[in-house]
C-alpha positions in Angstrom: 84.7 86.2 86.4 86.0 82.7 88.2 88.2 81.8 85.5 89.9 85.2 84.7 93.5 83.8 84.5 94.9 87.7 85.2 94.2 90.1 87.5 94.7 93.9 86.7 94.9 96.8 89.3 94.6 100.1 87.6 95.8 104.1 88.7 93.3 106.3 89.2 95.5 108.5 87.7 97.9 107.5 85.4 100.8 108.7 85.4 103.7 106.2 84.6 105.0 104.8 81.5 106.1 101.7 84.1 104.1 98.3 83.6 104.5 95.9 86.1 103.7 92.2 85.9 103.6 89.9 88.8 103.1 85.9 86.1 104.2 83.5 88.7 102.5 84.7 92.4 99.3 82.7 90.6 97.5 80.8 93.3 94.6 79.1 92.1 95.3 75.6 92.2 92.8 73.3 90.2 91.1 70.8 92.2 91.3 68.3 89.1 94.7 68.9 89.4 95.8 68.6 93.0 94.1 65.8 92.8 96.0 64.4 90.0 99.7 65.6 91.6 101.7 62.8 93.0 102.8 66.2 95.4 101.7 67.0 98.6 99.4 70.7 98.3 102.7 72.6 99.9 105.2 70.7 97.7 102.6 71.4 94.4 103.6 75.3 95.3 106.8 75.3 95.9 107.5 76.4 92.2 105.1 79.8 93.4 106.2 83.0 93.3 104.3 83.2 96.9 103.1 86.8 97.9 104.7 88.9 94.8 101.9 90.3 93.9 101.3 91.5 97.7 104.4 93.1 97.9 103.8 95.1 94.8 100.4 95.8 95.7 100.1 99.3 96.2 101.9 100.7 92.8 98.6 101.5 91.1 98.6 104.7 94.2 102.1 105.9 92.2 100.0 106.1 88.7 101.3 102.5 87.5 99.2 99.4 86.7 100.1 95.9 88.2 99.7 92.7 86.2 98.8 89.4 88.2 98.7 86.1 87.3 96.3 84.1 89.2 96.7 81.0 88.0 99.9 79.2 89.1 103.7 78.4 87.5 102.9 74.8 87.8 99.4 74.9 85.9 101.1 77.1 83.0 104.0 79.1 82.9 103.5 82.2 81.9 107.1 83.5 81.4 107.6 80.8 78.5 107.2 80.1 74.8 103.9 78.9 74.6 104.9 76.2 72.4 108.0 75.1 74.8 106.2 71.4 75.3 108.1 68.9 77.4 107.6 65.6 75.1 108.7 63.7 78.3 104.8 65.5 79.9 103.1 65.9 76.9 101.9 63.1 74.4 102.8 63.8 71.1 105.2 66.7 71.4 107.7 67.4 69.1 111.3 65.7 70.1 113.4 67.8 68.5 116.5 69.6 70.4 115.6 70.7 73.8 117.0 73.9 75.2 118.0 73.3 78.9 114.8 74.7 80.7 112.6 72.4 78.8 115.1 69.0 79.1 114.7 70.3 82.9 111.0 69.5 83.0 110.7 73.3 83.2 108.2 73.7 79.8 105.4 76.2 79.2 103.0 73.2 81.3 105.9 72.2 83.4 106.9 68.4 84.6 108.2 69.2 87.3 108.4 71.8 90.5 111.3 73.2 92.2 114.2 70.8 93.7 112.9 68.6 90.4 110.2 66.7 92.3 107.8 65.9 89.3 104.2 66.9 89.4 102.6 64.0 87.5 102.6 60.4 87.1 102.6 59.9 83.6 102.2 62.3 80.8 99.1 64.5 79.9 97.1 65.0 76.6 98.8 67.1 73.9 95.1 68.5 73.9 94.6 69.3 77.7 97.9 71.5 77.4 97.0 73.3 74.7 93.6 73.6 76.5 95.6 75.6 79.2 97.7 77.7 76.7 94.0 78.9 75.1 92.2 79.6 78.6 95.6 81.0 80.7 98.8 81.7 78.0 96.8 83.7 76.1 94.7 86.3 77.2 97.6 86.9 80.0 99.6 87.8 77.2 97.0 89.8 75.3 96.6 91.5 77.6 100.3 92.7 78.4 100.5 92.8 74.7 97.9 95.8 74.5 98.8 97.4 77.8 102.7 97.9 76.9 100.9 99.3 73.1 98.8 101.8 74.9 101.6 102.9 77.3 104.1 103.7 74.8 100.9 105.6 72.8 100.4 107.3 75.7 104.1 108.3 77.3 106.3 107.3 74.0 107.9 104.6 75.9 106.6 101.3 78.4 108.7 100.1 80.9 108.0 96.8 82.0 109.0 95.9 85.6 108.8 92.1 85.6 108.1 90.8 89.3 109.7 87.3 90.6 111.4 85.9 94.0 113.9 83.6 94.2 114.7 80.7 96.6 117.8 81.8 98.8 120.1 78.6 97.6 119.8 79.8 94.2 122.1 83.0 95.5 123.9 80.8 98.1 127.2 81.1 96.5 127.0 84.8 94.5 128.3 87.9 95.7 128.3 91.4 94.6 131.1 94.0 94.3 130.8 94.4 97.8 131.0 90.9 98.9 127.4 90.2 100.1 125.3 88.2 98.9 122.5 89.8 96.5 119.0 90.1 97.8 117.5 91.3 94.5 118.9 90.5 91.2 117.8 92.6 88.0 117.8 91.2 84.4 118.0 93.0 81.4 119.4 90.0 79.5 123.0 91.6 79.3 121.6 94.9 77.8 119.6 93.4 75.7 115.8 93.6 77.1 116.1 97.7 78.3 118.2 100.7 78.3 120.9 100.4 80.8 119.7 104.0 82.3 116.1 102.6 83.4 118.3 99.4 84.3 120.6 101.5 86.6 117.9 103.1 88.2 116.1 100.6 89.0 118.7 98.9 90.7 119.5 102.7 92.3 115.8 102.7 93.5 116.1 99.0 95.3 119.6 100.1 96.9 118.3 103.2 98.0 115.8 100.6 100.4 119.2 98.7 102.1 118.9 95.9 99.3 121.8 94.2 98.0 121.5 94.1 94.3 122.9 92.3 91.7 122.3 92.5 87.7 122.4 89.5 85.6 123.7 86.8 87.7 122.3 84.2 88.4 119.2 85.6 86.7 118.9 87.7 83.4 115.6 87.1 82.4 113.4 84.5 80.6 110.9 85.0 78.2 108.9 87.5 79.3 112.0 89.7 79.0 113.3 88.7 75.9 110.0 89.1 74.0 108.9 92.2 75.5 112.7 94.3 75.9 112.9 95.6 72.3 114.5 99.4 73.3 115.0 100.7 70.1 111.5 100.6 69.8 110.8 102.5 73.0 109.7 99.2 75.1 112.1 97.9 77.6 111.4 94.8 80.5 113.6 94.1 83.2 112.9 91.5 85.6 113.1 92.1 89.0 113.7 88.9 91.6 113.6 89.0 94.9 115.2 86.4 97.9 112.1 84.7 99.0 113.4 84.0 102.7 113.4 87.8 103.3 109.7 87.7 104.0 108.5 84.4 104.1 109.3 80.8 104.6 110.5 79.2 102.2 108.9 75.3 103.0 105.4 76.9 104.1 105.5 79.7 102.4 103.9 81.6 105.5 104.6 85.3 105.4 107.0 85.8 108.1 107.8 88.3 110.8 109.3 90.8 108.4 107.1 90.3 105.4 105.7 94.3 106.4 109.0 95.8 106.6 110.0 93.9 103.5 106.3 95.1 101.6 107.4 98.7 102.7 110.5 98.7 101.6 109.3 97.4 98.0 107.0 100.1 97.7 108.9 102.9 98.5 112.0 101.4 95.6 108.3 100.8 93.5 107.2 104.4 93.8 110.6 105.5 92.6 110.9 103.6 89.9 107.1 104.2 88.9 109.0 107.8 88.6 111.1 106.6 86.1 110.9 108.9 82.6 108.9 111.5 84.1 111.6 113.6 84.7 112.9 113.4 81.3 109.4 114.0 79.4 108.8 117.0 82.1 112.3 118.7 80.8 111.1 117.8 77.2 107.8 119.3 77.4 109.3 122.9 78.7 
């Protein structure tokens, strides 16, 4: 279907309580709306989680399923409130007290891509973004929705693994314990969104692969996180970014010279953390 706004890659065999979701690596740009961008077609996607959803591709072979947007951030972000309009985009939006993502131009139909270069002249019908929400918020979610229910039925628990990249100034001036400067950064939203063991070894799994990790700083998860992570209820979401200018560049967003390595490294942490609560239900079940 042309207009499917997800893409889903399933196991053959399933074997993994781990979900992961790739919502920003989206690439289908609109025509109706490049042409309406004041933005140049590389600046328009500059807000794109470019080639996520490549470098996660092969976790449906560890028993997993992988969640893609395709779609993109700038169209309709799927890792916010669908009803976090920007009144300064959207005609008749609510004006009442902003939180800082949304003053930022960074709504569920955002104003504005990275660096702050706005995407429109103008503002946009209160309709045609709620037109998005219906044809690309939703079912995304519904379908996340139902596939972290039948994971939990199925293993007594979901973990969801939620897949983003980062530009490298956003780390510029953070280091770890170690004094480097962090090449992925899990959230949990301060303990909040997962049980700090999955956390732990997720960041174990990443390490494991020569990546610098960091937890929490400067990202501990948006949305997607905080609506999803509920662990006393046997569902936790951590999300998972990674330093864009280790495999691509960052203006053209050309894969680069190490965008294999960097794909091989991912999968092997992605097959070990796929592995994550089978051990435990294996001990359980003897």
């Amino acid at each position: 279907m042309d207009n499917a706004p997800f893409t889903l890659s399933t196991p053959v065999d399933w074997t993994s309580p781990v979900v992961f979701s790739s919502p920003h690596s989206g690439a289908r740009y609109p025509d109706m709306f490049v042409r309406r961008s004041v933005l140049s077609a590389t600046v328009l996607r500059s807000s794109e989680d470019a080639h996520v959803d490549a470098l996660f591709d092969a976790v449906p072979q560890f028993g997993a399923h992988l969640l893609s947007a395709v779609f993109p951030r700038a169209w309709v972000d799927l890792n916010r409130r669908q009803d976090e309009f920007d009144p300064a985009l959207i005609e008749g939006a609510p004006r009442g007290v902003l939180n800082p993502r949304v003053a930022s131009g960074l709504g569920v139909i955002p104003r504005v891509v990275s660096g702050g270069r706005a995407i429109y002249r103008g503002k946009i019908s209160r309709q045609e973004a709620q037109s998005r929400i219906e044809a690309v918020w939703r079912p995304y979610h519904a379908r996340l929705d139902a596939l972290l229910g039948q994971t939990r039925v199925r293993f007594g628990e979901a973990i969801l693994v939620d897949c983003h990249s980062m530009p490298r100034e956003a780390v510029a001036n953070v280091r770890t314990k170690s004094g480097r400067r962090p090449e992925i950064v899990v959230g949990d939203r301060y303990g909040a969104s997962a049980a700090n063991e999955y956390v732990t070894q997720i960041e174990v799994a990443f390490r494991r692969q020569g990546f610098e990790v960091a937890r929490n700083t400067p990202f501990a998860g948006a949305y997607i996180a905080q609506h999803y992570g509920r662990p006393m209820d046997g569902q936790h979401a951590v999300q998972v970014e990674i330093d864009r200018a280790l495999y691509m560049n960052e203006v053209t967003l050309e894969r680069s010279v190490h965008f294999n390595a960097v794909a091989e490294a991912i999968s092997a942490a992605a097959m070990e953390i796929a592995d994550i609560g089978q051990q435990k239900r294996a001990l359980a079940a003897e």
